[in-house]
Every structure is written in C-alpha cells, then in structure tokens.
gemmi code that builds the backbone of each chain (N, CA, C; Angstrom):
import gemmi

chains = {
    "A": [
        ("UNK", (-14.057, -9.613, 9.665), (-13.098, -9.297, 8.597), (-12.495, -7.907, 8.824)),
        ("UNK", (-10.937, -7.493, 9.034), (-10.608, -6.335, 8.544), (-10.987, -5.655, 7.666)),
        ("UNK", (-11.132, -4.316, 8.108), (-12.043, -3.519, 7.363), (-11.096, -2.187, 7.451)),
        ("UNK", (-11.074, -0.736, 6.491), (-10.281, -0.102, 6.539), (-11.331, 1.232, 5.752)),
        ("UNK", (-11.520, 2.407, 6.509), (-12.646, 3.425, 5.933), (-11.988, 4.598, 6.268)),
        ("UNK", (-11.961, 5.292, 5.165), (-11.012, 6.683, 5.071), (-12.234, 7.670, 4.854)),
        ("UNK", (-12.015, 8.724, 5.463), (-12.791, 10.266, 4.924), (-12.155, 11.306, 5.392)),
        ("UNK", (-12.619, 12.525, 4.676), (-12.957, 12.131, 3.481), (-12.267, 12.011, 1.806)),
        ("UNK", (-13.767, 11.315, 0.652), (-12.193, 10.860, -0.275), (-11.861, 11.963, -1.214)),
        ("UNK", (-12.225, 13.175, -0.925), (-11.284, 14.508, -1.695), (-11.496, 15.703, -0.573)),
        ("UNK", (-10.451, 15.949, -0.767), (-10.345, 17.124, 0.190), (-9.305, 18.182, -0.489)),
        ("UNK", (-10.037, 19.606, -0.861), (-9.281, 20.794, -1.263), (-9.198, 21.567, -0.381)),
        ("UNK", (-7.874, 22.179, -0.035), (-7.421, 23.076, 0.925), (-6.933, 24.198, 0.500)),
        ("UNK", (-6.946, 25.288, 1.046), (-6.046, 26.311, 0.697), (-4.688, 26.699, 1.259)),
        ("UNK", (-3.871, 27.014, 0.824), (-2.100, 26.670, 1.466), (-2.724, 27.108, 2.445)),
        ("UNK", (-2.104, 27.200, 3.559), (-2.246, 26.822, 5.298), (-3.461, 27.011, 5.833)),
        ("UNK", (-4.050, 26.366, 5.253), (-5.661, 26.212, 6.037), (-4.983, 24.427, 6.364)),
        ("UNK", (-5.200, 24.399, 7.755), (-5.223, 22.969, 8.142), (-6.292, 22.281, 8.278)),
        ("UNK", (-6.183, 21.160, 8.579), (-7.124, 19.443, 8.247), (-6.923, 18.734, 8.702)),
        ("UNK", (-7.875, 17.569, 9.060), (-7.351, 16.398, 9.507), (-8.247, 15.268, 8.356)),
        ("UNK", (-6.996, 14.306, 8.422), (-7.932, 13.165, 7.645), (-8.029, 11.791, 8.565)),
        ("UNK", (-9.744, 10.794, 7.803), (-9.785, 10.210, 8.667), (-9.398, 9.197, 8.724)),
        ("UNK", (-9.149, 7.893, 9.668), (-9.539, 6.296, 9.454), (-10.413, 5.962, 10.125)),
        ("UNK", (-10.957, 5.479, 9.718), (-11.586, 4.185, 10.793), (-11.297, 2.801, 10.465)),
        ("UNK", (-11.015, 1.983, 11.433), (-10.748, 0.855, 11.240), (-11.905, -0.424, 12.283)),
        ("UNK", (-11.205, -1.498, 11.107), (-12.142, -2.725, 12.143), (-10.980, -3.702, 12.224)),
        ("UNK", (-10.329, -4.238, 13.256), (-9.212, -5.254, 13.164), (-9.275, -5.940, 14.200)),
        ("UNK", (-9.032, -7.626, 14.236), (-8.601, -8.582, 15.516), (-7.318, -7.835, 15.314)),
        ("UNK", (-6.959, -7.728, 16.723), (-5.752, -7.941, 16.965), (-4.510, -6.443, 16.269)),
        ("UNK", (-4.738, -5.793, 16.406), (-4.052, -4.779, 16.099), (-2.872, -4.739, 16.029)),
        ("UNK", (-2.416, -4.960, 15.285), (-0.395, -4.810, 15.477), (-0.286, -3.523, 15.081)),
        ("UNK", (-0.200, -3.052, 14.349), (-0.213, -1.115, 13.680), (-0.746, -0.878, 12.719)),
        ("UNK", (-1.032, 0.354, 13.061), (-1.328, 1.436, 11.953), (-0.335, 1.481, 10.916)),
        ("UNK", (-0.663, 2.167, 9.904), (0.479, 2.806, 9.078), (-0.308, 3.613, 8.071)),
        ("UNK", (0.158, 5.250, 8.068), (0.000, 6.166, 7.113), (0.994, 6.355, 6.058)),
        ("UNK", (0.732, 5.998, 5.156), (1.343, 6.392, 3.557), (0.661, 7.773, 2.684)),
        ("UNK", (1.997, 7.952, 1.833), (1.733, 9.168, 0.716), (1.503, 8.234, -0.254)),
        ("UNK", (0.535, 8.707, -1.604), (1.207, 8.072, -2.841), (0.753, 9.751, -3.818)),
        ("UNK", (1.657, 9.527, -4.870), (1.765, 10.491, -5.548), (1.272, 9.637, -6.988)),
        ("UNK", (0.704, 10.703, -7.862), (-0.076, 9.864, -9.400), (0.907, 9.181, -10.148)),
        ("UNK", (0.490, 7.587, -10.036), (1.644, 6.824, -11.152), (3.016, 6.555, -10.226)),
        ("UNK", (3.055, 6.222, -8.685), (3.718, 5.445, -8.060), (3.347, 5.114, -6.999)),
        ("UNK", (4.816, 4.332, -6.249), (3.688, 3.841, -5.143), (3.923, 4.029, -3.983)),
        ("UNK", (3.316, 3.665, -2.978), (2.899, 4.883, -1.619), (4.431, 4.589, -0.872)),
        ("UNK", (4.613, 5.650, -0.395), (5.851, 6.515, 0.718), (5.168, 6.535, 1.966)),
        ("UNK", (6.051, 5.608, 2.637), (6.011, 5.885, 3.947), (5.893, 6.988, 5.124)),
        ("UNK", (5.022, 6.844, 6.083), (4.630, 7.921, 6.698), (5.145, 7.888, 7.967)),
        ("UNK", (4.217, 7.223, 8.329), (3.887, 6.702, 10.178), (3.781, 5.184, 10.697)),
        ("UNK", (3.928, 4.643, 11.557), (3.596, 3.708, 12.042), (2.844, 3.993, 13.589)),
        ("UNK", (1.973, 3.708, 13.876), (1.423, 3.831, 14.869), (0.831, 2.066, 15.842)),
        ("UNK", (1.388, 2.247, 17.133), (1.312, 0.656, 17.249), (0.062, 0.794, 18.366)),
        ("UNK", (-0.274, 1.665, 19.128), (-1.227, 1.508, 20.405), (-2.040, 2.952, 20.567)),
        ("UNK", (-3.237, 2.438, 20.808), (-4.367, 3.861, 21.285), (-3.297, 4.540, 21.780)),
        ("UNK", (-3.837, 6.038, 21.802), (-2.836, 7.401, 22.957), (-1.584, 7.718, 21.746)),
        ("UNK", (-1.431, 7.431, 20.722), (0.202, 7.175, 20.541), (-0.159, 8.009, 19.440)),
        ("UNK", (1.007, 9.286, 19.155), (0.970, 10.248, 18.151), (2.357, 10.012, 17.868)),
        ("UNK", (2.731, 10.352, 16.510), (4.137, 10.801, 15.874), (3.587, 12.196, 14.772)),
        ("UNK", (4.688, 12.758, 14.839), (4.724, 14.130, 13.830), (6.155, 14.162, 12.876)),
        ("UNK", (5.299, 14.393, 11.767), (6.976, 14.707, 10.800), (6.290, 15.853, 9.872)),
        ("UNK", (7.275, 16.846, 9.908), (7.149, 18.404, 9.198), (5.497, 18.878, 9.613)),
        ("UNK", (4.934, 19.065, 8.441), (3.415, 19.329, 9.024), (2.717, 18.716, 9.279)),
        ("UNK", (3.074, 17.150, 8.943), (2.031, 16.009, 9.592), (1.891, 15.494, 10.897)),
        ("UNK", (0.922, 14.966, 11.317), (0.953, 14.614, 12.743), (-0.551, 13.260, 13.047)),
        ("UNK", (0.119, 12.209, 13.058), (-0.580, 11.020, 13.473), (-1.220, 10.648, 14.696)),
        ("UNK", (-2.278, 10.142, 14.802), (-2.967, 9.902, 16.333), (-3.501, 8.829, 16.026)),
        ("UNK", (-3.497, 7.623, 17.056), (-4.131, 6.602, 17.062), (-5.648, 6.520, 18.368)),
        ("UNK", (-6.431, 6.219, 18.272), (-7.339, 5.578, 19.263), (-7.909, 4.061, 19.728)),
        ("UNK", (-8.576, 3.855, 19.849), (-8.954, 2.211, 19.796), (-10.010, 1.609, 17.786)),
        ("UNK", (-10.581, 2.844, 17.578), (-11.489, 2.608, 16.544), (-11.099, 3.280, 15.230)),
        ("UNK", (-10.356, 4.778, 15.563), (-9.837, 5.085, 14.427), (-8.785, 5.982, 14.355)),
        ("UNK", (-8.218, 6.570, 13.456), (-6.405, 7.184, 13.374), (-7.337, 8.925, 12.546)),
        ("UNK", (-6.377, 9.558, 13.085), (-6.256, 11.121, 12.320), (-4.821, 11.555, 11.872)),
        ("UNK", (-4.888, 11.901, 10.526), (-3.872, 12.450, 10.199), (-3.754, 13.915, 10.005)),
        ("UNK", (-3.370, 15.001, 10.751), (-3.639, 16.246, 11.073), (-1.929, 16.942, 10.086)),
        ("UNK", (-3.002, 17.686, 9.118), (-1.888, 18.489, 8.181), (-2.230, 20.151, 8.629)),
        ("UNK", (-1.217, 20.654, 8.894), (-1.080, 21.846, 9.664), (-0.313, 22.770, 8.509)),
        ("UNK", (-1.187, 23.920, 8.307), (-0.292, 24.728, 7.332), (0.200, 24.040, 6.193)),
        ("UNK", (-0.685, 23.705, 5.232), (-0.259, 22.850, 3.904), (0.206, 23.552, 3.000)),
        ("UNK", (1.185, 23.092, 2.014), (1.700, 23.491, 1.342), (1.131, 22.659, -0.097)),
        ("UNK", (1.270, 23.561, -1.192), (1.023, 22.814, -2.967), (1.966, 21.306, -2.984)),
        ("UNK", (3.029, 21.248, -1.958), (3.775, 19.589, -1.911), (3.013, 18.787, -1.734)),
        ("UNK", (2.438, 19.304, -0.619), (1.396, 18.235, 0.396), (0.215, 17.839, -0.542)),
        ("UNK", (0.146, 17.855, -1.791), (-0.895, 17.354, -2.963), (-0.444, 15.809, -3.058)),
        ("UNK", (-1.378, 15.205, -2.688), (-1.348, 13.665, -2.782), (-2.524, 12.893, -2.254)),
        ("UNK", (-2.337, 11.732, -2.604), (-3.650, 10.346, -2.102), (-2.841, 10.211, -0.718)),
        ("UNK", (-3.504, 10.370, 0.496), (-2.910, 9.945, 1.928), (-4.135, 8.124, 1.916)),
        ("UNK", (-3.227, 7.144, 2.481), (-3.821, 6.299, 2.540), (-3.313, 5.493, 4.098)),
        ("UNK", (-4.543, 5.033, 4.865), (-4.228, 4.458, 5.952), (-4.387, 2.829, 5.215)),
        ("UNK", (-3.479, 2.103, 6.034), (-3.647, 0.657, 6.586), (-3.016, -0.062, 7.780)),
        ("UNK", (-4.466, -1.627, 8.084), (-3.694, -1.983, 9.133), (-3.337, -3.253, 9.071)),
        ("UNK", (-2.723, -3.276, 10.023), (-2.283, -5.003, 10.044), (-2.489, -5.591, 11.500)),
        ("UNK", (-3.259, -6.864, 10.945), (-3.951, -7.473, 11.985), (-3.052, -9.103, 12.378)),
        ("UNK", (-3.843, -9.696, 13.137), (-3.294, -11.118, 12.888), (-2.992, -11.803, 12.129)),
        ("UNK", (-3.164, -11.171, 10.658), (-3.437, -12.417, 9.534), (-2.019, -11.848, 8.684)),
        ("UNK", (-1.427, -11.107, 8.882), (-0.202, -10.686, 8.315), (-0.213, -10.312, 6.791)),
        ("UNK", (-1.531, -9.612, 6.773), (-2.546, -9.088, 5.478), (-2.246, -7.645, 5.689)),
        ("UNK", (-1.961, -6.948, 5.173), (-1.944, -5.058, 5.126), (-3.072, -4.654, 4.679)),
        ("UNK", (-4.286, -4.278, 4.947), (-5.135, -4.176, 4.242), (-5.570, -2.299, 4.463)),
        ("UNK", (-5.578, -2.069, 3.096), (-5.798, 0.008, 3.083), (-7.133, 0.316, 2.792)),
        ("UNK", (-7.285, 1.224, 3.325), (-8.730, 1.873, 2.725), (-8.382, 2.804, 1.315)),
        ("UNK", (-9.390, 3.218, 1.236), (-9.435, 3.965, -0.340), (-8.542, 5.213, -0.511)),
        ("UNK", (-8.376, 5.908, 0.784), (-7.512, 6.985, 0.777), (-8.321, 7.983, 0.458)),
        ("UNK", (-7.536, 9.317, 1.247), (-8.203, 10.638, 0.788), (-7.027, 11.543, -0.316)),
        ("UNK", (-7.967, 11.849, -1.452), (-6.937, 13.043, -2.412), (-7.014, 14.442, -2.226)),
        ("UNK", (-5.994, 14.640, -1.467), (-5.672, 15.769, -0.856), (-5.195, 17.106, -1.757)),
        ("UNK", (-6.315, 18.269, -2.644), (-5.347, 19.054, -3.414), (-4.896, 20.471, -2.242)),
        ("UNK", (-4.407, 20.799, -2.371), (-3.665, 22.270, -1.700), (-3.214, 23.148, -2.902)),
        ("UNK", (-4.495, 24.132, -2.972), (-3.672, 25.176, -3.885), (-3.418, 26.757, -3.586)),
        ("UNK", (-2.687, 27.248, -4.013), (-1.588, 28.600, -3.545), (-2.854, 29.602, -3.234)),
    ],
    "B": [
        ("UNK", (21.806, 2.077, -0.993), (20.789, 1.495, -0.556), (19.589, 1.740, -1.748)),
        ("UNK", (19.448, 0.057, -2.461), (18.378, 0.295, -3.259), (17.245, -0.017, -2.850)),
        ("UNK", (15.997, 0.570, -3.660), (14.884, 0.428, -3.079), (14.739, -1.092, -4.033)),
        ("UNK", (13.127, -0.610, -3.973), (12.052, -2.022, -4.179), (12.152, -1.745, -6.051)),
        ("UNK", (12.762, -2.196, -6.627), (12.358, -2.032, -7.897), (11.304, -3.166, -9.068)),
        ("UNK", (10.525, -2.661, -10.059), (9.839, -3.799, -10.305), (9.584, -3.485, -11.747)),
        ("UNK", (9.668, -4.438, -12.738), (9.504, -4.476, -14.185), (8.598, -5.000, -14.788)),
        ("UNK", (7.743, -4.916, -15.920), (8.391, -4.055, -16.106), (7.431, -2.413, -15.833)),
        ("UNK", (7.512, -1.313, -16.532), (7.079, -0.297, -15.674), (5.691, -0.078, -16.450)),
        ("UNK", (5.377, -0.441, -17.673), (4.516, -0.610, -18.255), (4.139, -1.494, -19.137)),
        ("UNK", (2.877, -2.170, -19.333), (2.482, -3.559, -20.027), (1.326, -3.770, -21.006)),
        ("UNK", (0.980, -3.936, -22.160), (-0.604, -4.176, -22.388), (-0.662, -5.084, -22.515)),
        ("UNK", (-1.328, -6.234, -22.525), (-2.007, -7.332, -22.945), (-3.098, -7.798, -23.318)),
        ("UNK", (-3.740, -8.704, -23.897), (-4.639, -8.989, -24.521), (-5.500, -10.102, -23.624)),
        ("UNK", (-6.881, -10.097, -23.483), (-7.678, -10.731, -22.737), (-7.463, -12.454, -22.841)),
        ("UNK", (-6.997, -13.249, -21.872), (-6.701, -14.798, -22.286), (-5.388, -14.805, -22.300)),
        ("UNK", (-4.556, -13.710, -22.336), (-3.066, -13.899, -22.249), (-2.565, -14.193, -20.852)),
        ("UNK", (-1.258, -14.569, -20.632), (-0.281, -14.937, -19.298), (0.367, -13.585, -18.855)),
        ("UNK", (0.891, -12.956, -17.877), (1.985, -12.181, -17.783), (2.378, -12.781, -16.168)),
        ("UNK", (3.674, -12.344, -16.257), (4.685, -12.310, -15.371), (5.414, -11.088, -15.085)),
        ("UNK", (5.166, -10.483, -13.795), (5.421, -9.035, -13.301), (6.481, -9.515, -12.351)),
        ("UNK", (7.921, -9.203, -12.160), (9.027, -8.483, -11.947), (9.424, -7.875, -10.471)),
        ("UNK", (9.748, -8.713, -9.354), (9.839, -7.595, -8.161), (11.474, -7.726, -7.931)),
        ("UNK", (12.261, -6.719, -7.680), (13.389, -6.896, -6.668), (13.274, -6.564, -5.066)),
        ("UNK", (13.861, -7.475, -4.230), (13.295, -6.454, -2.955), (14.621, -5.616, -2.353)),
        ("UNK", (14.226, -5.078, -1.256), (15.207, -3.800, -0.946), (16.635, -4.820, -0.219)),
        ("UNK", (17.571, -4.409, -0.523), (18.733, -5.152, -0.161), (18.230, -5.730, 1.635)),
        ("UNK", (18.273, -7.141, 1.720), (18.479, -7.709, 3.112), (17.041, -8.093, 3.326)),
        ("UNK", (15.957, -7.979, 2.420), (14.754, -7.955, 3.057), (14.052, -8.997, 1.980)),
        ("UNK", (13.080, -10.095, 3.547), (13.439, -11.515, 3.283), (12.129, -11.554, 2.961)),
        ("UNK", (11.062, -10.466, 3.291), (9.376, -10.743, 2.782), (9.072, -10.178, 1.825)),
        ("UNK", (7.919, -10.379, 0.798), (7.776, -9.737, 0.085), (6.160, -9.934, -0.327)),
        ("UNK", (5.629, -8.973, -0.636), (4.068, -8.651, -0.634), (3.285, -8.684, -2.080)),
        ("UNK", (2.431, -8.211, -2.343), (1.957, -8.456, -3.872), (0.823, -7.491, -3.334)),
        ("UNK", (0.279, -6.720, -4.642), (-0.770, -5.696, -4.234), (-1.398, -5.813, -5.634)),
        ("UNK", (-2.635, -5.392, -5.800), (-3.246, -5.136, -6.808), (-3.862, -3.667, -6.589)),
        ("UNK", (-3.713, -2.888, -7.072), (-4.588, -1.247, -7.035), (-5.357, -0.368, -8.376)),
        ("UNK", (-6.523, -0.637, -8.240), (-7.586, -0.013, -9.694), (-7.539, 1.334, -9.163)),
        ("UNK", (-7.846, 2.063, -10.220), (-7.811, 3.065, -10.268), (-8.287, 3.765, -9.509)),
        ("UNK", (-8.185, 4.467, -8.662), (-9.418, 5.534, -7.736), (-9.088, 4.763, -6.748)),
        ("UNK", (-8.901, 3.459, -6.571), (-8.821, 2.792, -4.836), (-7.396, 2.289, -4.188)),
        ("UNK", (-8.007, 1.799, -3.501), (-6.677, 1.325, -2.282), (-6.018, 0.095, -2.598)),
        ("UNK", (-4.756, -0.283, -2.585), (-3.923, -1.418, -2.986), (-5.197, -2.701, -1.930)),
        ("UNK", (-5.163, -3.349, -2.849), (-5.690, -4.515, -2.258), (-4.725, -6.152, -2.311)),
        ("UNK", (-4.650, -6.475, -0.990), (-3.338, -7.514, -0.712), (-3.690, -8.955, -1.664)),
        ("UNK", (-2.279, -8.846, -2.619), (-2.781, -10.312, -2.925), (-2.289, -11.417, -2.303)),
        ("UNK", (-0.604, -11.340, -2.210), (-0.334, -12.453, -1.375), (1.287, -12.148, -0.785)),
        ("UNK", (1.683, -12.979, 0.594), (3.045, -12.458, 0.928), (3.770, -13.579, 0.713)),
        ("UNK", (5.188, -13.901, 0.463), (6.400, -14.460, 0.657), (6.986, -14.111, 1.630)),
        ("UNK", (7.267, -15.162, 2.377), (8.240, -15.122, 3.634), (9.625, -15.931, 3.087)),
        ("UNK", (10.800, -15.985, 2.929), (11.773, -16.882, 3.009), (11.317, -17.864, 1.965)),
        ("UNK", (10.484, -17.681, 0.788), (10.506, -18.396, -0.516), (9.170, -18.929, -0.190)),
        ("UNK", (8.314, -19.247, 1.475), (6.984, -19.966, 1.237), (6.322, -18.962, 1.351)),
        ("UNK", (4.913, -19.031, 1.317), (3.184, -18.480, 1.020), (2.791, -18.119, 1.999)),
        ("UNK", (2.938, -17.343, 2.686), (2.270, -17.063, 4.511), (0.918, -16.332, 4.430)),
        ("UNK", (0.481, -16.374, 3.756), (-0.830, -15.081, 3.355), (-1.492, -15.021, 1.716)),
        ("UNK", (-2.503, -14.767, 1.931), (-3.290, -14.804, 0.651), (-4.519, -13.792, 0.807)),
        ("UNK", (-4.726, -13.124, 0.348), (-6.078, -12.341, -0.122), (-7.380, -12.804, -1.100)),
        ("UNK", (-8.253, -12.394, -1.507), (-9.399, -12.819, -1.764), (-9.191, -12.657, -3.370)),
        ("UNK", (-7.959, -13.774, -3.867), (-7.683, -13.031, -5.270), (-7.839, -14.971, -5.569)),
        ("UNK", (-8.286, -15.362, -7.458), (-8.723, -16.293, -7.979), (-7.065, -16.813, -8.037)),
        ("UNK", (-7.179, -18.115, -8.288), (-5.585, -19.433, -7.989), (-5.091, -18.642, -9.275)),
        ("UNK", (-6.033, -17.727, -10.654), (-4.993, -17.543, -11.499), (-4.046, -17.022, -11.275)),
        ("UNK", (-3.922, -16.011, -9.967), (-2.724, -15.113, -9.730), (-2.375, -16.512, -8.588)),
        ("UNK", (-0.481, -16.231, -8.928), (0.107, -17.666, -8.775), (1.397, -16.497, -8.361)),
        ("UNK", (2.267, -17.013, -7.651), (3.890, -16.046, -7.245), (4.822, -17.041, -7.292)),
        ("UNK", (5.759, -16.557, -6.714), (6.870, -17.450, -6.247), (8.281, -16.312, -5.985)),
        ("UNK", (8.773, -16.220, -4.566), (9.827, -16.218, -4.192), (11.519, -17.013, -4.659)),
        ("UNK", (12.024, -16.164, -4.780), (13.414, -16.769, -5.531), (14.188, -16.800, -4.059)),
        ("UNK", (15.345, -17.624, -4.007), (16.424, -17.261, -3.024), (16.913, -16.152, -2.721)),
        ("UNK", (17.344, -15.344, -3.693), (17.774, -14.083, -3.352), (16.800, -13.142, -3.213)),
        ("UNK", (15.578, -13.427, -2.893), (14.547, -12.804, -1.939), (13.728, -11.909, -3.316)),
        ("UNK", (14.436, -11.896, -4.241), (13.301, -11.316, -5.377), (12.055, -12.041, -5.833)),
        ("UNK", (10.928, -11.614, -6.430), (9.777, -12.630, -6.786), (9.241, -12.044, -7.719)),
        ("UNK", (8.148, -12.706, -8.108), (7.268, -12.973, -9.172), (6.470, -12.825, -8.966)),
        ("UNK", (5.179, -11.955, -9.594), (3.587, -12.097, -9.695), (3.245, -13.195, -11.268)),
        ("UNK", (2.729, -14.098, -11.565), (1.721, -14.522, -12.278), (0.812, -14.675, -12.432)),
        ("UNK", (0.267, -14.249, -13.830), (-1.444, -14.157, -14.078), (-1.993, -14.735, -15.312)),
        ("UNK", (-2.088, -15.885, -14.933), (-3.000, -16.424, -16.030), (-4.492, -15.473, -16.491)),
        ("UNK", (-4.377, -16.109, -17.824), (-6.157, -15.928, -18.406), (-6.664, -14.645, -18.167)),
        ("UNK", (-5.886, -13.787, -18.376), (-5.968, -12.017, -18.302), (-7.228, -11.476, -18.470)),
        ("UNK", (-8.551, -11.040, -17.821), (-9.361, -10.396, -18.019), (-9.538, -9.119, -18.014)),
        ("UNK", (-10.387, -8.066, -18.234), (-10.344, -7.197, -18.470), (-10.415, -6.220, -17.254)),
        ("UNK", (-10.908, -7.354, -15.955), (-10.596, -6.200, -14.362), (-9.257, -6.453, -13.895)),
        ("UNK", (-8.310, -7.311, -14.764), (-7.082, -7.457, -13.944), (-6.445, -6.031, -14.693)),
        ("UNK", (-7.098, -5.147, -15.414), (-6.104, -3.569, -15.504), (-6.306, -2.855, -14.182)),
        ("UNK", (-4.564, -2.617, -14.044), (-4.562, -1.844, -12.750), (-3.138, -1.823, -12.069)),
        ("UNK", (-2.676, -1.051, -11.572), (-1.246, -0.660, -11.261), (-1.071, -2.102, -9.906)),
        ("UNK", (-0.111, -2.887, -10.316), (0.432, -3.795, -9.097), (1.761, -3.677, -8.345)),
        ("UNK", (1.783, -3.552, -7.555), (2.615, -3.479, -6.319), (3.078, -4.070, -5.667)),
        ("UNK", (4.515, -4.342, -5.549), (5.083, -5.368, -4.763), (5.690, -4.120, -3.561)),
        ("UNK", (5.668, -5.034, -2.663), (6.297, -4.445, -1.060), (7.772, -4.950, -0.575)),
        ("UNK", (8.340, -4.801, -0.051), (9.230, -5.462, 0.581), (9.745, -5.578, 2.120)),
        ("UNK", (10.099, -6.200, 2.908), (10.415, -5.927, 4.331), (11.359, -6.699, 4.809)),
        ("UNK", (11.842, -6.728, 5.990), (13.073, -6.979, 6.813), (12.400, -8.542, 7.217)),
        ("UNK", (11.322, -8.564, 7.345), (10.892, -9.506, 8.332), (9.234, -9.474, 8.615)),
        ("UNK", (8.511, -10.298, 9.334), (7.332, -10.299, 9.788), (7.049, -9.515, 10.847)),
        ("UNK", (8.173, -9.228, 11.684), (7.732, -7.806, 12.639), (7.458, -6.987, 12.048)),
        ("UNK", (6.144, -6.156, 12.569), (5.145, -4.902, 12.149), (6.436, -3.829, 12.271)),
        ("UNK", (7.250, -4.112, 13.076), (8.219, -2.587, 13.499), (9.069, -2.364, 11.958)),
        ("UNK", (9.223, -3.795, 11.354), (9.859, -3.086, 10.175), (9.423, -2.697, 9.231)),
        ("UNK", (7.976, -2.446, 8.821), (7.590, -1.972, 8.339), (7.617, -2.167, 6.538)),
        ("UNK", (6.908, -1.389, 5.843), (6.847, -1.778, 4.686), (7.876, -0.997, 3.391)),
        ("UNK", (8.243, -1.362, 2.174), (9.007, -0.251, 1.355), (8.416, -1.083, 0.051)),
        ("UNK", (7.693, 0.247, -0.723), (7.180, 0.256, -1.905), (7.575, 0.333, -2.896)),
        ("UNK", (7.644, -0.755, -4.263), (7.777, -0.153, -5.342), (7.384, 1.219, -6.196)),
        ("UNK", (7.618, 1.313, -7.243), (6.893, 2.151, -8.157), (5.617, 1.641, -8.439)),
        ("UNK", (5.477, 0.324, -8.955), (5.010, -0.588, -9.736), (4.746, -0.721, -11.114)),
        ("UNK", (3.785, -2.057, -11.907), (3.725, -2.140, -12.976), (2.597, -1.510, -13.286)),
        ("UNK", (2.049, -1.057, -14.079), (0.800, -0.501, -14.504), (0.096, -1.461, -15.927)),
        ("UNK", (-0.448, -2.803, -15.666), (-1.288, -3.150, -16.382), (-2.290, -3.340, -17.376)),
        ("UNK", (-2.396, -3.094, -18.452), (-3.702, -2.626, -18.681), (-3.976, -3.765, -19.808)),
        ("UNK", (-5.676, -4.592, -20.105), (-5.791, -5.849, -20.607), (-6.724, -5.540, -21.539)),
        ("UNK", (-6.106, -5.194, -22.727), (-7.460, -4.934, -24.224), (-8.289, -6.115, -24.575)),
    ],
}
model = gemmi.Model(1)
for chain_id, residues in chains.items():
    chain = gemmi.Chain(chain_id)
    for i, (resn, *xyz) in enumerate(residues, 1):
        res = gemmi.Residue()
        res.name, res.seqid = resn, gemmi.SeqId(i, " ")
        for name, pos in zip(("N", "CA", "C"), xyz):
            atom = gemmi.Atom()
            atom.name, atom.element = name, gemmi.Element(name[0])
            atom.pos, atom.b_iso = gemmi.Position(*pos), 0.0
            res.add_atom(atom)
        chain.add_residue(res)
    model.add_chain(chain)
structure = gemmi.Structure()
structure.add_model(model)
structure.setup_entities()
C-alpha cells in the first residue's frame, strides 16, 4: 500500500535559520512527487513536482530533492511568510494522490 | 483564468442528514478529485472523475457517492452524516491523467456534523 511519512510535524524556526523538511515515501511505481503549501482554512498551493531520484527544483527559498525512498524540502533563510503546513504527496499506479500529515512550519522575527 | 472554486464555503449539519458539496473545475480541466482532510492531518483521497466516469476510489464507505457533470464540474455526496465526517473537503482539478499536469486546489468546504 502507498504510504506517505512527513517529519518533522512542527517545526519553529527563527527568520533565517534554515531547514529541511522530510518525506518518506512507500510507492509501486512512482510517477511524482509533489510538494504543496497550505495556509489555515484553505487549500494547499502548489509547489514542486518532482518525477525521478537525482532531480531537484528551487523556487525563492525553497528547494526540492528527490531520492529513491524519500524527498527534502530545504527552506533557506525563512521568512514570517514561509509560516505554513508544507505537505508532501505521491502518486503511484493507482492514480490515488495520497499525502502525509505534513509539517507546521512557524518562522518568527 | 479561474481557479477551482467550491460551495458552499461553510456547512453544519445534523447527524443522519444528506449533503451535497459543490466543485467547479479550473477552465479546460477534464479530472477532478475529492479529498477529505480532519483536522491536524493530510487530505485523504476519496475519489477521481475522469471525463464524467469513476477511475479511482479510496478507502471511503459507498455513503460518499459523486458524480461528474459534462461541463467537467462535480459533486461530492454524503449520505447518513456522522459525526467523523466533520472536516474540511477538497476538490482538485486537472488537465488530464498525466502526472505532468499536475494538480489545482480548491479553498474547500469546511463541514462540521452536530
């Protein structure tokens, strides 16, 4: 069964102290990753897509990495914006999205 | 370019009641997803629409029931309302079954069953 394990699930930072958050995953068949934002009382914003081990993308201070077992999402110099639930999911053969619990990320000044 | 919109934005209901939750999907986009998310956790998949049929299902009871319209908008239904169906639901929307197009989120409805 797809399986989807985030850590960790709170994480307080201080503005630019950087982090990484985790996944681990269990999937047949891997089609991609995908990292989402969600903010309290809507619903998650698109991040990343990640399709194969080796494979990173970066947008502003974020920066995605895939492996064979699990994904890092590396926040560099955070800002009080960057306050949110980061949530990984993947999608396997079964054309199911399935997320882990997500980490709540506070950053304060 | 509109997004995923979904109605309505807030609901209460009473335990044993029906509801019917509200998706539009993003202009051109022919799939559409269903999520359930409790509080503190991760959207959990209930079921997808492809082109009006059922391609996918999650580990959710026959009371939750959907249906795809032609113009690619849909429906969540929930019979016999219990008191764990409170919880923010989520419809998705996409271009297609390729992973490359990726997903676009509602707000969603936020549930809650006295």
């Amino acid at each position: 069964e797809d399986q989807v394990t985030q850590s960790p699930e709170a994480l307080r930072l201080q503005e630019g102290e950087s982090s990484s958050l985790n996944c681990s995953y269990t999937v047949s068949g891997l089609r991609g990753l995908f990292w989402y934002r969600q903010d309290p009382g809507k619903g998650p914003e698109f991040l990343f897509t990640l399709y194969s081990a080796g494979e990173e993308k970066e947008k502003e201070r974020l920066k995605a990495t895939l492996t064979k077992k699990e994904s890092f999402l590396h926040i560099t110099a955070p800002k009080p914006e960057d306050s949110a639930t980061y949530l990984c999911a993947v999608l396997g053969g079964t054309d199911k999205l399935i997320f882990g619990t997500g980490t709540r990320l506070q950053v304060f000044p | 370019e509109t997004g995923v919109t979904q109605s309505p934005t807030h609901l209460i209901k009473t335990r044993g009641q029906q509801v019917t939750l509200r998706c539009s999907s993003q202009s051109g986009h022919n799939t559409v997803s269903w999520y359930q998310q409790a509080l503190g956790q991760g959207p959990q998949f209930i079921f997808q629409y492809y082109r009006e049929e059922e391609n996918g299902r999650g580990n959710f009871p026959p009371r939750f029931s959907g249906l795809q319209f032609p113009n690619y908008s849909s429906e969540l239904n929930v019979n016999a309302l219990e008191l764990d169906d409170s919880a923010l639901y989520l419809c998705a929307s996409s271009l297609g079954l390729e992973v490359g197009y990726g997903y676009t989120f509602g707000s969603g409805t936020r549930l809650t069953v006295v």
